[in-house]
ZADO-941816 format. One record per residue: residue number from 1; residue in one letter; x, y, z of N, C-alpha, C, O in turn. Coordinates in steps of 0.02 Angstrom, whole numbers. Each point is the difference from the previous one (the first is absolute). Layout:
! ZADO-941816
  pos  code     n_u     n_v     n_w    ca_u    ca_v    ca_w     c_u     c_v     c_w     o_u     o_v     o_w
  NUM     a       X       Y       Z       X       Y       Z       X       Y       Z       X       Y       Z
...
! end
This chain:
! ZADO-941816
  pos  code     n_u     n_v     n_w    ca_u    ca_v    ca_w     c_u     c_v     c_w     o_u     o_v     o_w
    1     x    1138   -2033     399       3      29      66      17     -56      48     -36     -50       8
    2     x     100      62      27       3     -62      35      54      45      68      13      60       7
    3     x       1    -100      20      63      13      54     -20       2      75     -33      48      17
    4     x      45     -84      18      -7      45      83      46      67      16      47       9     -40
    5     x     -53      24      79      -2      42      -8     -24      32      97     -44     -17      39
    6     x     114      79     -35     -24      40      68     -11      58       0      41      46      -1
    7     x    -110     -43       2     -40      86       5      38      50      37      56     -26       1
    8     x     -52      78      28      14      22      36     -62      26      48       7      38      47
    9     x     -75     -69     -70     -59      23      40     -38     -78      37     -28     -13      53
   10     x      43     -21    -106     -35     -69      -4      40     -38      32     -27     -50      24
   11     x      87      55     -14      59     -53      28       8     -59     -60     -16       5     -59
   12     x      48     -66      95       9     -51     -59     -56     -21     -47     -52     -20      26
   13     x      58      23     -96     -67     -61     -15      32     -31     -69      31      19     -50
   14     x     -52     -68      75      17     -75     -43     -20     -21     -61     -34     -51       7
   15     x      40      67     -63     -43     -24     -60      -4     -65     -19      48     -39      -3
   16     x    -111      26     -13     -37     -70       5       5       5     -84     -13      55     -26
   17     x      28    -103     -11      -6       1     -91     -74     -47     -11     -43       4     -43
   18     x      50     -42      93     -86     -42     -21     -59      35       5     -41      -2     -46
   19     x      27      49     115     -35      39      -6      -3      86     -33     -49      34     -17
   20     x     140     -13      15      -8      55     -28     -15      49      68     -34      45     -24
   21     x      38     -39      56       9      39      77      50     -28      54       9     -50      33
   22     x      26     133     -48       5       1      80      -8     -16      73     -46      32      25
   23     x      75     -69      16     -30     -10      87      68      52      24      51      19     -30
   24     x     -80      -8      98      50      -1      52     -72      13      65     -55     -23      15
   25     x     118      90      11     -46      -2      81      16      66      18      60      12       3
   26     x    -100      37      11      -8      50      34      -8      18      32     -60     -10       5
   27     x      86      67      73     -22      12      45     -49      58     -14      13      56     -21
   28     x     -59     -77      35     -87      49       0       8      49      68     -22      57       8
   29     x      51     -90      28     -18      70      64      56     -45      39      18     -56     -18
   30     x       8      95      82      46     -19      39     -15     -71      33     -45      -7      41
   31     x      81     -40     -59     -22     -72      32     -50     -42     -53     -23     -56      12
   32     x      11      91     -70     -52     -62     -21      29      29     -85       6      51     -34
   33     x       8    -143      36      18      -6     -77     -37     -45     -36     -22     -54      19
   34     x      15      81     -76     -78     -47     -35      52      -5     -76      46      29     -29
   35     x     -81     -77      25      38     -17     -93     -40      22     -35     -60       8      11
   36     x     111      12     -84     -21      28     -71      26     -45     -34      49     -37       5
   37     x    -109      53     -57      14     -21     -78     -22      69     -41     -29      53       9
   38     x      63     -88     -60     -17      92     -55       6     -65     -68      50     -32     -17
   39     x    -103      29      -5     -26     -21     -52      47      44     -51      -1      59      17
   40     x      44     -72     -80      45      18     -58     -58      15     -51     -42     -45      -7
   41     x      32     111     -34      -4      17     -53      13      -3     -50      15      49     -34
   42     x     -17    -129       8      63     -31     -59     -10      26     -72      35     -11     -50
   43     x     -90      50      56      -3      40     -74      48      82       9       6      43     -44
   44     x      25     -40     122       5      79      -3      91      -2     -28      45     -42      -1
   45     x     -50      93     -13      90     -14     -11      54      24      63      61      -9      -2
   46     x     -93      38      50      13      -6      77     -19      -9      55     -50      31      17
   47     x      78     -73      24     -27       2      63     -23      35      42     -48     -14      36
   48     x      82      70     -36      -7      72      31     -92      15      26     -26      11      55
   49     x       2     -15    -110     -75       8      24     -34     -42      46     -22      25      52
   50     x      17     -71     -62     -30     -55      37      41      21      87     -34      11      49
   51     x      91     -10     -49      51      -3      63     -42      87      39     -18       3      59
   52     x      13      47    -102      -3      57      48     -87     -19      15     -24      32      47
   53     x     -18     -77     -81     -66      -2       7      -4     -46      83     -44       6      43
   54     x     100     -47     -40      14     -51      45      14      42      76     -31      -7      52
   55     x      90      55     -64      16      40      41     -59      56      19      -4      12      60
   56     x     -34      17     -96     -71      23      28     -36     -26      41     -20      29      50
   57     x       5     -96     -68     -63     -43      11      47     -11      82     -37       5      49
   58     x      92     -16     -37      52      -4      79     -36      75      38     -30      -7      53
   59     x      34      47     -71       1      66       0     -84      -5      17      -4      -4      61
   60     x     -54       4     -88     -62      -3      10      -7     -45      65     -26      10      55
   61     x      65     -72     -88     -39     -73      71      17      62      62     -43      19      40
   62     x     116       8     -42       9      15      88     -31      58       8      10      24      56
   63     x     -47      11     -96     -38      69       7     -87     -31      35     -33      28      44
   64     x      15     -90     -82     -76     -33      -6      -9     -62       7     -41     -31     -33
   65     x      85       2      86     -18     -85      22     -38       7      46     -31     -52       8
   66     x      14      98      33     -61      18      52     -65      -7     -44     -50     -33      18
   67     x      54      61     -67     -61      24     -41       2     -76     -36     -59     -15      -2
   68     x      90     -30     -21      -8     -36     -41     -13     -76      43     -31     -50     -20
   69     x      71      63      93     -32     -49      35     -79      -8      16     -34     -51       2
   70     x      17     121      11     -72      -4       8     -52      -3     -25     -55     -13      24
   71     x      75      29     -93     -40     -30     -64      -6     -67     -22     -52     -22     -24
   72     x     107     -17      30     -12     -53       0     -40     -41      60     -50     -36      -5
   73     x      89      55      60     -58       3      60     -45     -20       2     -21     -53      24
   74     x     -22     123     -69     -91     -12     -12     -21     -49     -28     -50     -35      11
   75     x     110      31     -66     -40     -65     -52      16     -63      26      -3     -52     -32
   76     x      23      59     101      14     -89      30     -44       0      27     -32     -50     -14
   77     x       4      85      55     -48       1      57     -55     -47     -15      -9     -42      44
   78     x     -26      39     -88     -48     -43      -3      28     -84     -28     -23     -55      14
   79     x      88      78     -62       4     -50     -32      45     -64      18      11     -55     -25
   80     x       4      81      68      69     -33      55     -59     -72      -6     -57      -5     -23
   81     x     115     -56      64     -16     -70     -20       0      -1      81     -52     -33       0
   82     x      64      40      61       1      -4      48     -48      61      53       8      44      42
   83     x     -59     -78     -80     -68      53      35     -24     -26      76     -29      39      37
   84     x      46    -117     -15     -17      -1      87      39      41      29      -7      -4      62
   85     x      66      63     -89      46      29      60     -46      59      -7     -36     -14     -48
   86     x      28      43      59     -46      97       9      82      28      17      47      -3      41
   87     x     -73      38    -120      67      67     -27     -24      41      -3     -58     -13     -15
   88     x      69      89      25       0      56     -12      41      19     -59      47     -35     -18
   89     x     -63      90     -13      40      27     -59      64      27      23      42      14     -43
   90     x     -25      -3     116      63      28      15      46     -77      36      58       2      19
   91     x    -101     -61     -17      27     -64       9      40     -13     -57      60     -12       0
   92     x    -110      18     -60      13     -27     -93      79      44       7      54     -30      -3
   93     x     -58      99      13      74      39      -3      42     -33      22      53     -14     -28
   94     x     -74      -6      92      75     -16      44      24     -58     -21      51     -17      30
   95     x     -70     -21     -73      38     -66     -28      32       5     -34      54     -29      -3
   96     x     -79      71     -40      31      19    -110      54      32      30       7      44      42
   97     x      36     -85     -85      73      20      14      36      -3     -75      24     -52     -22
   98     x     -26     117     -16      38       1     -55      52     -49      -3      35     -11      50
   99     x     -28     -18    -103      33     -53     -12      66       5     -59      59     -19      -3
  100     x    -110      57     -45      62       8     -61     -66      30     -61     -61      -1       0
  101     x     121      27     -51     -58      56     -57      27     -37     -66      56     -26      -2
  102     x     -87      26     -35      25     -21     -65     -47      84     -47     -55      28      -1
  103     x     114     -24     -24     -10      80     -57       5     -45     -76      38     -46     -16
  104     x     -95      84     -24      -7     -23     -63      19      60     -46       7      55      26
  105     x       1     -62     -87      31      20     -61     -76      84      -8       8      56     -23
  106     x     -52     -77      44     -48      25     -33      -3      55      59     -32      51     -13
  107     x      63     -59      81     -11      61      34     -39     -23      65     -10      36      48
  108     x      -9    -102     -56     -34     -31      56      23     -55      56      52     -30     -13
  109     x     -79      15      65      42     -10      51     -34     -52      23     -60       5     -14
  110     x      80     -75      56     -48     -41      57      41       8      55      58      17      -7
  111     x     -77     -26      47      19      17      94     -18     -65      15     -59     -15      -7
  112     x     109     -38      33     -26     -38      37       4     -24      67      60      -4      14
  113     x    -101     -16      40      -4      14      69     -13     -99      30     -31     -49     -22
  114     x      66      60      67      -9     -39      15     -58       6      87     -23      54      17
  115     x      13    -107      16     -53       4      45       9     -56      54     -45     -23      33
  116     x     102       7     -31      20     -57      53     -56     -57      -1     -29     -22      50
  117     x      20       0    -118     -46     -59       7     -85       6      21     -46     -39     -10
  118     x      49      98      40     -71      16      26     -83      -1     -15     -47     -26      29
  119     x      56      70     -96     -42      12     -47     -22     -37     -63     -47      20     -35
  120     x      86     -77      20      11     -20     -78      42     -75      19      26     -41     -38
  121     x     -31      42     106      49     -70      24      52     -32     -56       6     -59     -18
  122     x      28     112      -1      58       9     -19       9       3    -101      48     -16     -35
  123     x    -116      43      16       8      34     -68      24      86      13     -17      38      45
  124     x      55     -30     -93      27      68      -4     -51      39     -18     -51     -27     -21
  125     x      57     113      26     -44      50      -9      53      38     -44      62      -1       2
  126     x    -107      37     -43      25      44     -57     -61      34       6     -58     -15      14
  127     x      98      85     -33     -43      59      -4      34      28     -81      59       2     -15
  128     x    -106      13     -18      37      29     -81     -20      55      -7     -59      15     -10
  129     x     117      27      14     -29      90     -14      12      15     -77      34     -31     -41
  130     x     -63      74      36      10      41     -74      45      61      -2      10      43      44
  131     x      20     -49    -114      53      44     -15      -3      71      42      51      32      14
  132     x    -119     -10       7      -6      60      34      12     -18      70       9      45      41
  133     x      -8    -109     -23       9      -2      81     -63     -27      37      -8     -21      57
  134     x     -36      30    -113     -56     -31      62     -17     -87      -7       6     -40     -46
  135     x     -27      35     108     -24     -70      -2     -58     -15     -48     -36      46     -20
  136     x      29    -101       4     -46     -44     -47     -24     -52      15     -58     -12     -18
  137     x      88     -24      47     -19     -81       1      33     -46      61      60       1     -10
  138     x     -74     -36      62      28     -39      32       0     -81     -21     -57     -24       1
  139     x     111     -22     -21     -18     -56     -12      20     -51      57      61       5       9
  140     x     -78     -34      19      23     -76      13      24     -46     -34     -30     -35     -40
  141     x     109      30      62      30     -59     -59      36     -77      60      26     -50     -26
! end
């Protein structure tokens, strides 16, 4: 499985052979474009699956980035690294700024957000949903 390659949903994406995925960049909603990766299924004998799982997971973010910002949200609130500022949970929102999604083989997804340095003085946020869509886990990387 190899090739870059232009979706007609996904726009351009670039195949990487070291990692075996896909990048490019998607517009998520009018004015805001966040990058993808789509992790390759190198046991499948087509791409096809992985790509329409990719094109869903586009399809969900712009239905549930409200919902997925504010879940992550919660789980900053206490854990945030910049506790002399006093945040509110609708403060934590207004920073997270989807950033880009990486879609996996297995049906599962990370969202990652960025926060203008604020929260994490400049480690990234990932949120990892499950094949059904819901959130699971926030990491700090």
């Amino acid at each position: 499985m190899s090739g870059s390659r232009d979706d007609p949903q996904l726009g351009p994406l670039k195949w990487d052979k070291e990692f075996n995925w896909w990048t490019g960049e998607v517009e998520l909603t009018p004015g805001l474009r966040v990058g993808l990766t789509i992790e390759a299924d190198v046991a499948a004998a087509s791409p096809d699956a992985v790509l329409t799982m990719a094109r869903a997971w586009i399809a969900r973010l712009q239905d549930r980035e409200d919902e997925y910002a504010r879940w992550t949200a919660e789980h900053l609130l206490d854990t945030r690294w910049n506790k002399e500022k006093p945040m509110t949970l609708d403060d934590i929102i207004g920073v997270l700024e989807l950033s880009a999604v990486e879609c996996f083989p297995d049906g599962t997804a990370n969202v990652l957000w960025e926060d203008d340095n604020v929260l994490f003085f400049g480690h990234g946020i990932s949120t990892q949903l499950d094949a059904a869509g819901n959130c699971v886990k926030v990491e700090i990387q």
